[in-house]
N, C-alpha and C positions, 0 to 999 in steps of 0.2 A: 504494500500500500504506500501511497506518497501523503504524508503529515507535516503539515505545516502547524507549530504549535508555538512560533513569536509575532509577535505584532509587527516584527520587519520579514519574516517569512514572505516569499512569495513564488510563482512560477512564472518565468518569461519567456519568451522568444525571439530569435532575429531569422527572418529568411532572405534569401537571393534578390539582389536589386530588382530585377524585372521580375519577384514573383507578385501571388495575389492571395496569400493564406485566409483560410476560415479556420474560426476556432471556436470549439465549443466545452465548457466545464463543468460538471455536476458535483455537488459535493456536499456534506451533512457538518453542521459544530454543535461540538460537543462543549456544555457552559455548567461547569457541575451537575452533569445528569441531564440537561437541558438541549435536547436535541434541536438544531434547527436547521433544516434542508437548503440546499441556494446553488446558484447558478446564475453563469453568462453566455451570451453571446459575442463575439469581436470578428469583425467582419473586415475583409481589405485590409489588411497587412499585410504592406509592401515596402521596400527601401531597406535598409541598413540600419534602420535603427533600431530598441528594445522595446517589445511590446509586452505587458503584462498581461498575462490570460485566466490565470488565477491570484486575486487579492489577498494583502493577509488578513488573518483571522483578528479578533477585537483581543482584549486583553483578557487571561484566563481561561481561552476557549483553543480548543484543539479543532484545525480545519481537515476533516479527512477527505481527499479526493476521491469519488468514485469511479468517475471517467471524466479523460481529456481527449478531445479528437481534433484534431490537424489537416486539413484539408488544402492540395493547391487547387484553388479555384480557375487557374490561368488556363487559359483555352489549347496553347501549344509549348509552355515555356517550362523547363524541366527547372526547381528551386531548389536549392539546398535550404537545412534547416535545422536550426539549433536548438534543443530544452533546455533550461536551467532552471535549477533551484537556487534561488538567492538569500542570504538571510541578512542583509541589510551593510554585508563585509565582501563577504565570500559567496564567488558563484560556481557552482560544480553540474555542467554535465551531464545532463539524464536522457536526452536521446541525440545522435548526432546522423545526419541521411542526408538524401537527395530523395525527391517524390516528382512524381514523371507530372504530368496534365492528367486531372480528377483522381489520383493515388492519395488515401490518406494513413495517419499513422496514427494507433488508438492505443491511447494508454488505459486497461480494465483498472478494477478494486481489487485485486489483484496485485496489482504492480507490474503486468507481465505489458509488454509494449509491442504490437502487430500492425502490419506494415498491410493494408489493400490494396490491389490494383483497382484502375479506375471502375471496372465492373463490380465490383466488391466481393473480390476473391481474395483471400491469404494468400502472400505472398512468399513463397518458403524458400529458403536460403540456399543459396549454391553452396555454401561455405561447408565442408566436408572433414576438418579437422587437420592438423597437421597431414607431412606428408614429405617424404625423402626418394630422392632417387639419384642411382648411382648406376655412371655410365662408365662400361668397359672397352674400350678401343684398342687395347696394343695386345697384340699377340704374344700369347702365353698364358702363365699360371699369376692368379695375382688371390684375392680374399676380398667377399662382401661383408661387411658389419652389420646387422642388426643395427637399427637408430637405437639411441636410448637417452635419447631427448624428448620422447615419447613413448609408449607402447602400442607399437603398431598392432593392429589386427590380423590384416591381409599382404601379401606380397605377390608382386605378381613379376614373373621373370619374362623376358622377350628376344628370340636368339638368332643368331642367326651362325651357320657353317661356312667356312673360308670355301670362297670359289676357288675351281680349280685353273692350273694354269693351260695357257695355248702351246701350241707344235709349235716345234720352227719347221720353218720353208725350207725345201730342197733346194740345192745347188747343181746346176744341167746345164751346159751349154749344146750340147745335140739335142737334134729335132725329133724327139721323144716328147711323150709327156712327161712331165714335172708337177710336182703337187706342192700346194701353202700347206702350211700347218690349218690342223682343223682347232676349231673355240673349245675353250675346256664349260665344262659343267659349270651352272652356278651352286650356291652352297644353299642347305635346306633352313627354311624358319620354322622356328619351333615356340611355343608360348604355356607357360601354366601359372595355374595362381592357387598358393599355395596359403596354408591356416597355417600365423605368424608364431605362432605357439608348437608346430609341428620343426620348425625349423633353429637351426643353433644359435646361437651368439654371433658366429661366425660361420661363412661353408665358404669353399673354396670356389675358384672358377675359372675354366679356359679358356681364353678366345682362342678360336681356328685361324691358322696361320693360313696365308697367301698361296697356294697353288703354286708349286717352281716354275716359273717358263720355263719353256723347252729349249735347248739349244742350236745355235747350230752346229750340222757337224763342218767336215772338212771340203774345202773346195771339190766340187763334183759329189759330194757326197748325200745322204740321206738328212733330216731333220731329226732334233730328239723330240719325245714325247715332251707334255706336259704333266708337273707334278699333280697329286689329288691334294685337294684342298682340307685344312686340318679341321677338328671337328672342336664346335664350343660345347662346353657343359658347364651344369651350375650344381655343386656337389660334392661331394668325395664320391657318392654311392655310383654314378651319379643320379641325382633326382633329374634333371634333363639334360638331353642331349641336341645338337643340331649337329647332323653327317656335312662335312664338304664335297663339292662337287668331283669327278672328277677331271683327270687331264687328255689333251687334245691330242690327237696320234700327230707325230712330227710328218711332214711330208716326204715321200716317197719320190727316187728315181726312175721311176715306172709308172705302168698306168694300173695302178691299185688305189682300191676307196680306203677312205681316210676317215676314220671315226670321229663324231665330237664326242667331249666328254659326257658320262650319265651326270644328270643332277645328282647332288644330295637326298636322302629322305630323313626321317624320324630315327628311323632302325640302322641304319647302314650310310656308307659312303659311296657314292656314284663313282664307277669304274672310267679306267683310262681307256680311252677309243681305242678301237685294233683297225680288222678290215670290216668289221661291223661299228654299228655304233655301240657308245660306253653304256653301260650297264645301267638302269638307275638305281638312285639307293632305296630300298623299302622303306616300309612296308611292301613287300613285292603284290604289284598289281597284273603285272605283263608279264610274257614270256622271257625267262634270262636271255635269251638271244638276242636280245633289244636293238632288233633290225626293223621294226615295223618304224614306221610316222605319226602312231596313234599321241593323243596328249591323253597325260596322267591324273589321276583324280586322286583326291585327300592329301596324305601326308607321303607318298610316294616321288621320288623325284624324276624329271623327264629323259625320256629316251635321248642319247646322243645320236645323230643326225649321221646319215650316208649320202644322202642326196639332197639337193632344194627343196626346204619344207612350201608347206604352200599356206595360206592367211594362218590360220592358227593350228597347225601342226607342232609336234614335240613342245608343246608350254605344259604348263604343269601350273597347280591350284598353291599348296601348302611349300613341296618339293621345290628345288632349285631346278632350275629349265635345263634343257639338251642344249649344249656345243652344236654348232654348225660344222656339219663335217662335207666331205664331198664324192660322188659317186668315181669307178675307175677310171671314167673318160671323161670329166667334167665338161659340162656346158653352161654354167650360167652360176650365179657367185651364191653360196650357200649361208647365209642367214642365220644369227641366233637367236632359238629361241627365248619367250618369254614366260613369266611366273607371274601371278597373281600376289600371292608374300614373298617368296623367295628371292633368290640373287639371279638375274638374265646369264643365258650362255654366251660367249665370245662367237663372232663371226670368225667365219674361215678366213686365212688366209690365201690371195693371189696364186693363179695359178700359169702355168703357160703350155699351149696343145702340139701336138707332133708336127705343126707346121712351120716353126712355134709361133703362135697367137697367142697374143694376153687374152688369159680369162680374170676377171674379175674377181676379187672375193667377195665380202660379203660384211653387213653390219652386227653390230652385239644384239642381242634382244634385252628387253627390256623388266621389269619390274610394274608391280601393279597392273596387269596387262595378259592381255592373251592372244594376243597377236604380233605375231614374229617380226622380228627387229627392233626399232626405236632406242635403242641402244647406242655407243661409241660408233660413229660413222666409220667408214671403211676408208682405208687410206688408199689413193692418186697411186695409177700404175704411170709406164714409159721409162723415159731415159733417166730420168731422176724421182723413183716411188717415193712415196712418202707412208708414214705410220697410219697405223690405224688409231684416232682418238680413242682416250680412256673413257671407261662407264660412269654416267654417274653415282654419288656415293647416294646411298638410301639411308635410312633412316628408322625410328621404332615404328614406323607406317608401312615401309616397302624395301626391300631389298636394292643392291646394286647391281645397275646394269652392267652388260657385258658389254668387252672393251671388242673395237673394231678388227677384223681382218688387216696384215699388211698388204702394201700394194707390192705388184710386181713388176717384172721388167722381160726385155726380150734384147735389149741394148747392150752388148757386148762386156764382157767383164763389168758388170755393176751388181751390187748387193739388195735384194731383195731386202723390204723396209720392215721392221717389228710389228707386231701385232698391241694394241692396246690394252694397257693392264683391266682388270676387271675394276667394277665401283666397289667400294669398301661396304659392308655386309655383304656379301657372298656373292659379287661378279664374277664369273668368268671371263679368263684373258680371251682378248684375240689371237687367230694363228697369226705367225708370221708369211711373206709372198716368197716366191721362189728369185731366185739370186741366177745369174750367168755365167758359169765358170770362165773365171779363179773367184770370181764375186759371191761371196759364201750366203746363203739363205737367212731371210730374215727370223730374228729370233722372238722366241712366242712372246706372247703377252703374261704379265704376272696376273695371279689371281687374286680379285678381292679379299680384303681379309675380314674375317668375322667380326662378328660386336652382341655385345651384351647390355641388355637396358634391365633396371631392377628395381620395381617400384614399390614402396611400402607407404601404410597409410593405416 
């Protein structure tokens, strides 16, 4: 209840220059036993200055307030607004807001203070309590704390698996095929929300390291594969896990298909492309042979790529997308796919055909997304190729995409260009483009690396 019981006792207010307050007060005094009921009305208060809404009480009498209501009367004009209790020294404080146009604020007999919107609905508080969260970015082993600046309730962890890395490009100056490095996998998301009392003081936690790029090898030689991308956990047990993608078959001096990497899943880590596409990680949905084009569903990660996917082939829901890989006789630039959570695959890298003709590689895919590419652009083939752009990084919303395809060449002794690292949460690299002997093949792209978000409240 709000008591006014001195003869300098009073309650006042100040609102916002341009507002237009109504006020209304009810209240009973109490004169040795001697009840007497009262009440005002204060109508248009507006400007900076103090207005009293409730007077003080006579001498001897205690004034109890039963309700005070607070009205902005102003047609469009949002007011801030001050309460105070003053006692004729000292003013303190008793409600402090902003009230939109027709919003008022009612203080019950009670003492309890409810805010209306103009319709005259309760207006209930966003305001949800304390709240900590602690973000893991560097690869490796590090330790979440427990707040205990509060007692959390809930925690909720949000993960993601280092994308795996891209091939490098083959080195061929005869008119053979030559093959780019194929996109590695992206890495899987993974999320739970866990009862804050089930968990320690402390628990431990991994981020997934980066997917290797692949190398090149030696003049005239084959590319290396792509590393798989490392897996984050939140645990010792662990209580969760996200698999990394895997890596992107390095490109061949022949006309052999060239795997992307599998995504990530929940259960396992997406394999490195052979002559089929990489594996994805489970929950196993598909066939281990993971040569189909189909896209994956739940927490399973996407098939790596043999050939040109087409609009939303090889993306994946929960899982990290398929690497863009390319079929034996390439025709046309192979594409990574993308994930709806997870981290995008890396686009192929450039290729050149027995004529030798630049083939083109191909772009990363992308994140929040189901259709293939939108990712790190593919890098400029000719006499002087250029990289394929890096993916962007993603965030506790969406994964990172994969980094682009390098470009190639067909111009005498020059080096085929790298492929683009993956976006940080779980891109996959791009391949690297094929190089013209002594000009060594471009080297794959790195793989995004995981991240861990952790939020208590």
């Amino acid at each position: 209840m709000l008591l006014l019981t001195s003869t300098s006792d009073l309650v006042r207010v100040t609102c916002g220059t341009a507002g237009s307050l109504l006020a209304h007060a009810s209240w009973v005094d109490n004169n040795a036993g001697t009840i007497t009921p009262g009440r005002t009305n204060t109508a248009a208060i507006t400007g900076t200055s103090v207005t009293t809404v409730v007077g003080s009480p006579a001498a001897s009498t205690q004034r109890n307030v039963k309700l005070l209501s607070l009205r902005n009367d102003h047609a469009s004009v949002t007011t801030t607004l001050l309460v105070e209790h003053y006692d004729g020294t000292t003013a303190e404080t008793i409600w402090k807001g902003s009230l939109l146009p027709g919003e008022e604020v009612v203080l019950d007999a009670n003492g309890n203070w409810t805010a209306y919107s103009a319709g005259g609905v309760p207006k209930v508080s966003s305001f949800i309590g304390p709240m900590d969260v602690q973000t893991f970015s560097t690869a490796g082993a590090g330790t979440w704390t427990k707040p205990t600046t509060f007692t959390p309730k809930v925690v909720k962890v949000v993960m993601y698996g280092g994308g795996g890395g891209g091939g490098a490009g083959a080195s061929l100056a005869t008119a053979v095929v030559a093959k780019g490095g194929a996109g590695g996998g992206g890495g899987c998301y993974n999320e739970r929300i866990f009862s804050a009392v089930d968990l320690g003081a402390t628990e431990s936690v991994n981020v997934g390291a980066a997917g290797a790029a692949g190398t090149p090898g030696a003049a005239g030689a084959a590319g290396g594969d792509g590393g798989i991308g490392g897996n984050s956990t939140f645990g010792t047990t662990p209580r969760l896990t996200a698999y990394g993608g895997g890596g992107g078959k390095g490109g061949a001096i022949s006309a052999q298909a060239s795997g992307g990497g599998g995504g990530g899943g929940t259960a396992s880590a997406g394999g490195v492309g052979s002559a089929s596409g990489g594996v994805p990680g489970g929950p196993p949905v598909h066939s281990t042979a993971a040569t189909g084009t189909q896209n994956s569903s739940g927490s399973e990660g996407g098939v790596g790529t043999i050939a040109v996917p087409t609009t939303n082939q090889n993306c994946a829901e929960q899982g990290g997308a398929g690497g863009g890989g390319s079929a034996a006789t390439p025709i046309a630039a192979s594409i990574g796919a993308s994930s709806l959570q997870g981290g995008g695959g890396g686009g192929s890298g450039g290729h050149h055909s027995a004529t030798p003709a630049i083939i083109a590689g191909g772009a990363g895919g992308a994140s929040n997304s189901m259709v293939v590419g939108g990712g790190g652009a593919v890098g400029t083939d000719g006499a002087s190729p250029t990289a394929g752009a890096a993916g962007a990084a993603g965030d506790s919303t969406r994964g990172g995409a994969g980094g682009g395809g390098g470009g190639t060449t067909i111009t005498a002794s020059t080096a085929g260009a790298a492929g683009g690292a993956g976006g940080v949460c779980g891109g996959g690299g791009g391949g690297g483009g094929v190089g013209m002997n002594p000009g060594l093949g471009g080297a794959g792209g790195l793989g995004g690396v995981g991240k861990i978000y952790v939020f208590s409240w």
